[in-house]
C-alpha beads as a LAMMPS data file, in Angstrom:
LAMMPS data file: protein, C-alpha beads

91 atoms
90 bonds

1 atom types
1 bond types

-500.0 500.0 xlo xhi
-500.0 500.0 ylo yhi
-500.0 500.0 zlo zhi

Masses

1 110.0

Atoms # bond

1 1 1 -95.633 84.377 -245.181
2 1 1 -99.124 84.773 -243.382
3 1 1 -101.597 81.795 -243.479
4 1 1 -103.506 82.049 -246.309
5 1 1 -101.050 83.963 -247.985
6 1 1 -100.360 84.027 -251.866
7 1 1 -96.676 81.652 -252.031
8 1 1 -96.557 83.466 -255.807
9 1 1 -96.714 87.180 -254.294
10 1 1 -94.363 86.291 -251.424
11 1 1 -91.643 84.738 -253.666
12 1 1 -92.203 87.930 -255.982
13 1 1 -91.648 90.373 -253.345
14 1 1 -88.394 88.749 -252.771
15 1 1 -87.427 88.833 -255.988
16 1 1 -87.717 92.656 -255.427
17 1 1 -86.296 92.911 -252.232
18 1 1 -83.284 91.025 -253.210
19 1 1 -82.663 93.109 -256.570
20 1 1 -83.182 96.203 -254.268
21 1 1 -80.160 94.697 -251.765
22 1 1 -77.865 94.229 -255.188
23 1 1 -79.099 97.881 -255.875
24 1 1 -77.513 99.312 -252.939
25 1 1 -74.258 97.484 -252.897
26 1 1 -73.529 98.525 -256.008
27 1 1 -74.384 101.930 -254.828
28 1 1 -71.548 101.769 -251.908
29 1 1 -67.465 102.416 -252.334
30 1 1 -65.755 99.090 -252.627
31 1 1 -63.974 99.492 -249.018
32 1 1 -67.073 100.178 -247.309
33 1 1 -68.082 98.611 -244.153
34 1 1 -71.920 99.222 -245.515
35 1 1 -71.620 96.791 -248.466
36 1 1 -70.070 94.091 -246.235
37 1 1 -73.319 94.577 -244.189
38 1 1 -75.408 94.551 -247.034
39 1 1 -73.536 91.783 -249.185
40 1 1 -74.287 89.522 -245.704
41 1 1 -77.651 90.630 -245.312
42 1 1 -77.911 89.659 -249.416
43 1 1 -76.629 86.399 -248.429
44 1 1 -78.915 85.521 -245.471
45 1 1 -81.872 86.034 -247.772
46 1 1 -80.917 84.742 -251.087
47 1 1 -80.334 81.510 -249.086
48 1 1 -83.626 81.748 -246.940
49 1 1 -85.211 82.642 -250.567
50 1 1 -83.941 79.573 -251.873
51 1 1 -84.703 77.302 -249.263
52 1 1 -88.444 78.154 -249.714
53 1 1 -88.452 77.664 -253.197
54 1 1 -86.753 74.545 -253.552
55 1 1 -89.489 72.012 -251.759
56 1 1 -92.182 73.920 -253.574
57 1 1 -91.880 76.080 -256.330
58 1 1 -89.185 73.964 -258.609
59 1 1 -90.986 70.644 -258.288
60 1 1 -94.246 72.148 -259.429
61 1 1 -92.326 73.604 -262.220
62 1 1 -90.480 70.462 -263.018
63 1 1 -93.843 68.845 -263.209
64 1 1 -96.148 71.370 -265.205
65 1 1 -94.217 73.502 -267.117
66 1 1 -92.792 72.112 -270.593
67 1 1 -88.821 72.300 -270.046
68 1 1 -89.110 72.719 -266.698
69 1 1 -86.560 70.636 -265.210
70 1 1 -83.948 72.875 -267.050
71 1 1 -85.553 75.784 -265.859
72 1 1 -85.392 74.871 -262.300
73 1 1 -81.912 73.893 -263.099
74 1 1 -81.046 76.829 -263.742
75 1 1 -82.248 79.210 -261.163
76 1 1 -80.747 76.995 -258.562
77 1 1 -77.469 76.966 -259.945
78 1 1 -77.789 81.064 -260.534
79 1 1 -78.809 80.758 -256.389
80 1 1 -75.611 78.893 -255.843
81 1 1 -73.102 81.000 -257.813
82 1 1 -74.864 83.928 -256.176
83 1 1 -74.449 82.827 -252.897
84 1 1 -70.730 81.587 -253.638
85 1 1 -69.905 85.153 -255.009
86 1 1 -71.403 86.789 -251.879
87 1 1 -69.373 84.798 -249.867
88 1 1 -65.615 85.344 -251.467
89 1 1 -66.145 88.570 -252.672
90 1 1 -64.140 91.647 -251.171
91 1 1 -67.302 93.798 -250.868

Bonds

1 1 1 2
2 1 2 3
3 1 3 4
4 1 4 5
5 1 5 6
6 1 6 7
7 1 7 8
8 1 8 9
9 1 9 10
10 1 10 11
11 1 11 12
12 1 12 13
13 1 13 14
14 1 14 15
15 1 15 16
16 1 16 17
17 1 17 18
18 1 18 19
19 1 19 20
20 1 20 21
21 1 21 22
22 1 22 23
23 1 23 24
24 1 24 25
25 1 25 26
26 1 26 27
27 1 27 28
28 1 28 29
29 1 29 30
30 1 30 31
31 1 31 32
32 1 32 33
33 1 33 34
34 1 34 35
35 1 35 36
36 1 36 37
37 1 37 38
38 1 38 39
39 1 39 40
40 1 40 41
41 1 41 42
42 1 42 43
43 1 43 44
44 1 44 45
45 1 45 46
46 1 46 47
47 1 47 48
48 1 48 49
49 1 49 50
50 1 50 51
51 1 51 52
52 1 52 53
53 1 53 54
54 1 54 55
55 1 55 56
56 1 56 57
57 1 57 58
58 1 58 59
59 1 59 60
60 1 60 61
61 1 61 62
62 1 62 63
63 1 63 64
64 1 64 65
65 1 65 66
66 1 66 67
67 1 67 68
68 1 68 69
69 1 69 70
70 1 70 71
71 1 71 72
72 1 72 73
73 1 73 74
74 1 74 75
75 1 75 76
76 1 76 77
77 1 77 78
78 1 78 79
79 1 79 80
80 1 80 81
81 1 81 82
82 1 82 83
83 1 83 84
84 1 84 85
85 1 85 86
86 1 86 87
87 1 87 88
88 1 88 89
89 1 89 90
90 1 90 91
C-alpha cells in the first residue's frame, strides 16, 4: 500500500484479486500445470493477505464491532483452511 493510502480499499482490492485467482483455477482442467501455478500464486497472497490483516484489521474489529471477536474468529480460521486446502490439494 502507498503512504497515505486507504488500509480499507487495499484489503478490498484483495478481496477481489483473490476471488479473481479462485475464478481462474476453477476455470483450468484438473491436470493442468496452470492451476498448480495459480493455486501457488493463491497461496502466496492469501497468506500475505492475512498477515496484513491480522495486526490491524481483527483487533479493531474485536474492539468496536459488537460480536467481533467471533467474527475475527472466523475469517482467520476460513484463512487457515484456505491456505491448508491450497497446500494438499491436487490442483
Amino acid at each position: 500500500m502507498e503512504p497515505g493510502g486507504d488500509a480499507i480499499t487495499e484489503l478490498a482490492a484483495d478481496h477481489r484479486e483473490l476471488e479473481d485467482l479462485f475464478s481462474q483455477i476453477e476455470l483450468q482442467p484438473v491436470d493442468h500445470p496452470r492451476r498448480r501455478e495459480l493455486a501457488d500464486r493463491l497461496t502466496a497472497e492469501l497468506v500475505r493477505h492475512t498477515v496484513a490483516e491480522e495486526p490491524h484489521l481483527y483487533p479493531a474489529v474485536r474492539k468496536h464491532i459488537p460480536h467481533g471477536a467471533a467474527m475475527a474468529d472466523k475469517e482467520l480460521a476460513d484463512h487457515t483452511r484456505a491456505e491448508a486446502m491450497l497446500k494438499t490439494s491436487k490442483t
